[in-house]
C-alpha positions as CSV (number, residue, x, y, z in Angstrom):
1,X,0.0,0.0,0.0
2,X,1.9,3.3,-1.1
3,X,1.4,6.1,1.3
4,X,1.1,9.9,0.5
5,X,2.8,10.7,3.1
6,X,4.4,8.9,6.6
7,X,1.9,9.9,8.7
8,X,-0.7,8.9,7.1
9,X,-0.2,4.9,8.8
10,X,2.8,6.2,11.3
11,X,3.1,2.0,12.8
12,X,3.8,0.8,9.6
13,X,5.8,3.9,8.5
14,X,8.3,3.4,11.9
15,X,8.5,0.0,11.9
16,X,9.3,-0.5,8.5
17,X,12.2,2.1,8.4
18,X,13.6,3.9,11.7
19,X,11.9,1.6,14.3
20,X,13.0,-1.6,12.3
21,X,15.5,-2.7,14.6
22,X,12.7,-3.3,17.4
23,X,10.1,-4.8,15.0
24,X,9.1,-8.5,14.5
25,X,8.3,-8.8,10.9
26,X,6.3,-11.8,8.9
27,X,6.3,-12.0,5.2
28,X,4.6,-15.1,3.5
29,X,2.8,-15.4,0.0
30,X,2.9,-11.9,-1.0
31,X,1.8,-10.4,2.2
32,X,3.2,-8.7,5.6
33,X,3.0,-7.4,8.7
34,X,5.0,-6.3,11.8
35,X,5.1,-5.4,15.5
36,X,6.6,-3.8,18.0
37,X,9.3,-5.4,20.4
38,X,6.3,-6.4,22.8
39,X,8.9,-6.0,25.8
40,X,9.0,-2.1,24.1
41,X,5.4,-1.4,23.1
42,X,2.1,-3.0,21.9
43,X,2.1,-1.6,18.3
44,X,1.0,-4.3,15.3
45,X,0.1,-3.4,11.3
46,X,-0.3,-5.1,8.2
47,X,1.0,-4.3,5.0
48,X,-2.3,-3.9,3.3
49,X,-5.6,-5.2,3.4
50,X,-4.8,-8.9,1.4
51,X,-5.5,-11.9,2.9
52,X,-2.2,-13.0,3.2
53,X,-1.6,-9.6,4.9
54,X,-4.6,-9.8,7.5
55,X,-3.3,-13.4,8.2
56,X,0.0,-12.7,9.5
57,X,-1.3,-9.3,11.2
58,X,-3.9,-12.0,13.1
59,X,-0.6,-14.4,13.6
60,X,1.4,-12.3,15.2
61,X,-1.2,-11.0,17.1
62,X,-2.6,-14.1,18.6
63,X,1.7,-14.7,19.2
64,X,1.8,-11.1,20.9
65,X,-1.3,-10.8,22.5
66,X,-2.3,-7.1,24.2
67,X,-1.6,-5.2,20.8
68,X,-2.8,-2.0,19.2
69,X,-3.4,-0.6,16.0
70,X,-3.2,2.9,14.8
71,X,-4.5,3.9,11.7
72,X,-6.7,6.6,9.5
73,X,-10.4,7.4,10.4
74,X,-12.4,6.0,7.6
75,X,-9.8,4.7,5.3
76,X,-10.0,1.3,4.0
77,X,-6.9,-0.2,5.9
78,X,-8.8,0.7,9.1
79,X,-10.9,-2.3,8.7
80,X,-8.3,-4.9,8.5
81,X,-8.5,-6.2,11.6
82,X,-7.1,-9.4,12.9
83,X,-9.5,-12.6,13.5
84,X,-9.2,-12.0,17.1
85,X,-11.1,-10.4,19.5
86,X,-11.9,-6.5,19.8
87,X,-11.3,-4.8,22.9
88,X,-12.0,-1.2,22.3
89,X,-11.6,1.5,20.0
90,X,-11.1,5.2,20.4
91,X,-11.2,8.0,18.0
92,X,-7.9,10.1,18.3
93,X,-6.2,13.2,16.9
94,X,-2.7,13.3,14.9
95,X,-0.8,16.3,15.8
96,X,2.2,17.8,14.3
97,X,4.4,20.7,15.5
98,X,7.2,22.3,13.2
99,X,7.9,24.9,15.7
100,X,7.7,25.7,19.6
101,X,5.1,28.5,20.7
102,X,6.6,31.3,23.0
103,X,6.8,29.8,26.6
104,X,8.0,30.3,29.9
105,X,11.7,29.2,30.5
106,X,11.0,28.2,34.0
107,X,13.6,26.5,36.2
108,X,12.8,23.1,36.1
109,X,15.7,20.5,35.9
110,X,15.3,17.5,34.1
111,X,17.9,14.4,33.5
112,X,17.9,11.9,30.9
113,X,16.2,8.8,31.9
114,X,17.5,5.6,31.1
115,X,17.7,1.5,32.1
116,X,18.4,2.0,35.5
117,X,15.0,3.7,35.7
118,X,12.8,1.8,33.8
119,X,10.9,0.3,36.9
120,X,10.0,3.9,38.0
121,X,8.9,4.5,34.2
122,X,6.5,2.0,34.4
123,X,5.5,2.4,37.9
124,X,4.6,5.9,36.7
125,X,2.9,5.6,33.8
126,X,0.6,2.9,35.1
127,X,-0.4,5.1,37.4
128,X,-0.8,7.9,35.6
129,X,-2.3,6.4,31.9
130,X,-0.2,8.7,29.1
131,X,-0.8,6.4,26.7
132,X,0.5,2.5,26.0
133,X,3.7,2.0,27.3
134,X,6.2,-0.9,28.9
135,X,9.1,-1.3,30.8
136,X,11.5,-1.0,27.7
137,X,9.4,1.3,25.9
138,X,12.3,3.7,26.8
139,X,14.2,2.1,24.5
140,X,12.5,4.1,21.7
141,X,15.0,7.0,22.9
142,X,14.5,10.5,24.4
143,X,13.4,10.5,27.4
144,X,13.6,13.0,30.4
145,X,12.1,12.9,33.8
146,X,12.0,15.3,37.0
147,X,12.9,13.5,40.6
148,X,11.6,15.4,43.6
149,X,14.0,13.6,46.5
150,X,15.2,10.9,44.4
151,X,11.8,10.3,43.4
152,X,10.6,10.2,39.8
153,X,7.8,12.3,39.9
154,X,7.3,13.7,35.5
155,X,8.6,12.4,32.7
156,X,8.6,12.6,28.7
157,X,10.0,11.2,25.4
158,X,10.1,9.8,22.0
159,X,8.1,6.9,21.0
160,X,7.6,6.1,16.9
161,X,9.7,7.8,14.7
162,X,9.4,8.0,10.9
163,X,11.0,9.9,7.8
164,X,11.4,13.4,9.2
165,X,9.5,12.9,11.7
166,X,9.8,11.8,15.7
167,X,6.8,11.0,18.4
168,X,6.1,13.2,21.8
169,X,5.1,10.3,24.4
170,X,4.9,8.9,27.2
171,X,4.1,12.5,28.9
172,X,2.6,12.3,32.8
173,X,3.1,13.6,35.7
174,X,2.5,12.3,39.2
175,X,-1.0,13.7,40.7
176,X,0.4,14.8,43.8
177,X,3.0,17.3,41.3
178,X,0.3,18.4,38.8
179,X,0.3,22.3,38.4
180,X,3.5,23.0,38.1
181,X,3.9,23.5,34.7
182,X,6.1,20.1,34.6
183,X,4.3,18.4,31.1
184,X,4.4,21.5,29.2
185,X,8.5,22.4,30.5
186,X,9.2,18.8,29.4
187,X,7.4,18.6,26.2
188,X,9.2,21.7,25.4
189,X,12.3,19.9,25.9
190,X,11.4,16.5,23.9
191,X,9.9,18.6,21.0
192,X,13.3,21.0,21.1
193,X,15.3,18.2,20.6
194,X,13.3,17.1,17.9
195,X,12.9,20.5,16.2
196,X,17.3,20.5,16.6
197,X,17.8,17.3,14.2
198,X,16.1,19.0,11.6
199,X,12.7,17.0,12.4
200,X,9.1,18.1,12.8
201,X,7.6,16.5,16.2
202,X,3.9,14.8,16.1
203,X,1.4,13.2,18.9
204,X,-1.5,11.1,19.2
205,X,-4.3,12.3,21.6
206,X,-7.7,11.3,22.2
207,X,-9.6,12.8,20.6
208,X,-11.9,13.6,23.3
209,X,-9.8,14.9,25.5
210,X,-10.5,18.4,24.5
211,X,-8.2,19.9,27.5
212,X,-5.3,17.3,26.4
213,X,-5.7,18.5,23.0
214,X,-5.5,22.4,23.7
215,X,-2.8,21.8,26.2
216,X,-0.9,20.7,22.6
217,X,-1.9,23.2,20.9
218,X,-0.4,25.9,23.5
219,X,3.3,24.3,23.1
220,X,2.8,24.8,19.0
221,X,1.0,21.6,17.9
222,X,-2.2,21.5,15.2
223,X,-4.4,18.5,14.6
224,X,-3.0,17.1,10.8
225,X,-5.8,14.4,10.8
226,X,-7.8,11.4,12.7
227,X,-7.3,8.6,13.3
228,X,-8.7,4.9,15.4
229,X,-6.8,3.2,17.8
230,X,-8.0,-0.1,18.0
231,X,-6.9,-2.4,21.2
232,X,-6.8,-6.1,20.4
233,X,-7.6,-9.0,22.8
């Protein structure tokens, strides 16, 4: 299936080219399909919508189970589903930011995060919900946190990453720390780096979380499109 542009089916964009080295790929009979490192994050797509395709994207996700599929509202490759069961889906938005809004420099510090502080990660994100993630999700690259006495209380990074293009994720902050202007200062910093290789950054969001949305849209971020995230059993 050609695409018009990378975005437009950002799994199968990343883990085809820049996220290739963490993706488990099957080819058979003219089709494909690939998935995230499950021990990294719960991403799956097929090629296209053949049944060779949709039988390797049900293989490997019967193999893998827990995974999640991100593609475009309404187009045709957001019906080619694996044969296994349907958890949810959610409408979302794609964002995309080629440059930073004015902000406040604040004095937050920040450190690069990194194996030694994986369990904390995903203590923190199961509590707080940002979005899919596992403990070696932070092996996708980028991330920063914030420790208040040793403990990890924020944290942001990178998550897919495709031609020109890299993902703001993972972004959540402890509810006893909230109000302190700690998502937006390290989203700044995630999306700066981005913005410094030459990149544009992008997001997924719910789409019905309005506040999330326009908290985007004040660091610099527009909606390109929507798309459905679709949770398999």
């Amino acid at each position: 299936m050609s695409l018009a542009h990378p975005l437009d089916r950002p799994v199968w964009s990343a883990l085809n080219t820049r996220v290739a080295p963490l993706a488990i790929r099957r080819e058979q009979d003219g089709g494909a399909a690939v998935r995230l490192d499950p021990d990294v994050g719960v991403f799956v797509a097929a090629a296209d919508g053949s049944p060779a395709s949709r039988a390797l994207l049900t293989a490997l996700s019967r193999e893998y189970p827990g995974a999640g599929m991100v593609e475009p509202e309404g187009a045709p490759i957001e019906a080619v589903l694996p044969d296994v069961p349907v958890i949810s889906r959610a409408s979302c938005v794609q964002m995309t930011a080629a440059a930073l809004t004015a902000g406040p420099a604040g004095d937050i510090e920040f450190q690069t995060l990194g194996e030694a502080d994986a369990d904390e990660m995903l203590a923190l994100a199961i509590l707080t919900r940002p979005g899919p993630f596992r403990r070696g999700t932070l092996r996708l690259g980028g991330f920063i946190g914030v420790r208040r006495e040793g403990r990890l209380i924020a944290m942001a990074g990178e998550r897919m990453k495709v031609e020109g293009y890299s993902e703001l994720s993972g972004v959540c902050t402890h509810p006893d720390f909230r109000g302190q202007g700690l998502a937006g200062a390290l989203s700044r910093a995630v999306v700066a780096g981005i913005l410094a290789r030459g990149e544009q950054a992008f997001l997924h969001a719910y789409a019905e979380h309005t506040a999330t949305v326009a908290f985007y849209e004040s660091l610099g971020f527009a909606v390109r499109t929507r798309m459905t995230y679709t949770v398999l059993a």
